[in-house]
N, C-alpha and C positions, 0 to 999 in steps of 0.2 A: 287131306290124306287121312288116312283111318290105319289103325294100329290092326294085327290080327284079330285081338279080342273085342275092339271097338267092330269090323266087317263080320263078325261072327254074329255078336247082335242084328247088329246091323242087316242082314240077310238070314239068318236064322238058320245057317249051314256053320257045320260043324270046322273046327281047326284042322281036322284030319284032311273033311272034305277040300278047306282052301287052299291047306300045302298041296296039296294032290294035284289041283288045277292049274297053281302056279306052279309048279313043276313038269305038269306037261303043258305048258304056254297058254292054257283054254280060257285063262286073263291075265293082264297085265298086271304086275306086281314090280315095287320098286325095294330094293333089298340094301341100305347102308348099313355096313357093319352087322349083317346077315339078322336083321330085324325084319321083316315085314311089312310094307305098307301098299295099302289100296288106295286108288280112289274111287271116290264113292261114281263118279257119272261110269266105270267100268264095272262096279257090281251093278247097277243102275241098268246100264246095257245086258249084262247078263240076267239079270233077275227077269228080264222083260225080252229074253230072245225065243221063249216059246209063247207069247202072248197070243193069248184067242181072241177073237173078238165076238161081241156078240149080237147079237141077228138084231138086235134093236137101233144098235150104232152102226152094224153093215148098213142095213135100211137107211138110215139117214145120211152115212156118207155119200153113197151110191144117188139118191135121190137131190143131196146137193150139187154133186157130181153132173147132172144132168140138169138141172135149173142153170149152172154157171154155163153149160156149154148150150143150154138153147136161148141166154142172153148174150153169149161171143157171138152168133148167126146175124 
């Protein structure tokens, strides 16, 4: 679990930004005695929910993708 100020590093979003989120539920936050706490695999998740990918590792997945399934045949 990560303090506010430890998820603020941690992710490099502001305190404003993270009340705001946990207030409208857009993460999971755990509140003892009206502290703050994160966990890190739920900024993890969010840090990584607009992930791109790129056409080097499309290429490669897609191409593994196909070697696995024309060795199931």
């Amino acid at each position: 679990m990560l303090t506010l100020n430890e998820a603020c590093k941690y992710t490099g979003l502001s305190k404003s930004k993270l009340y705001k989120m946990s207030s409208n539920r857009e993460i999971s936050v755990s509140k003892p005695e009206g502290k703050l706490f994160f966990k890190r695999e739920d900024l993890d998740v969010y840090m990584l929910s607009n992930y791109i990918i790129s056409k080097e590792k499309l290429s490669n997945d897609i191409g593994s993708y196909f070697n696995r399934r024309r060795n199931d045949y």
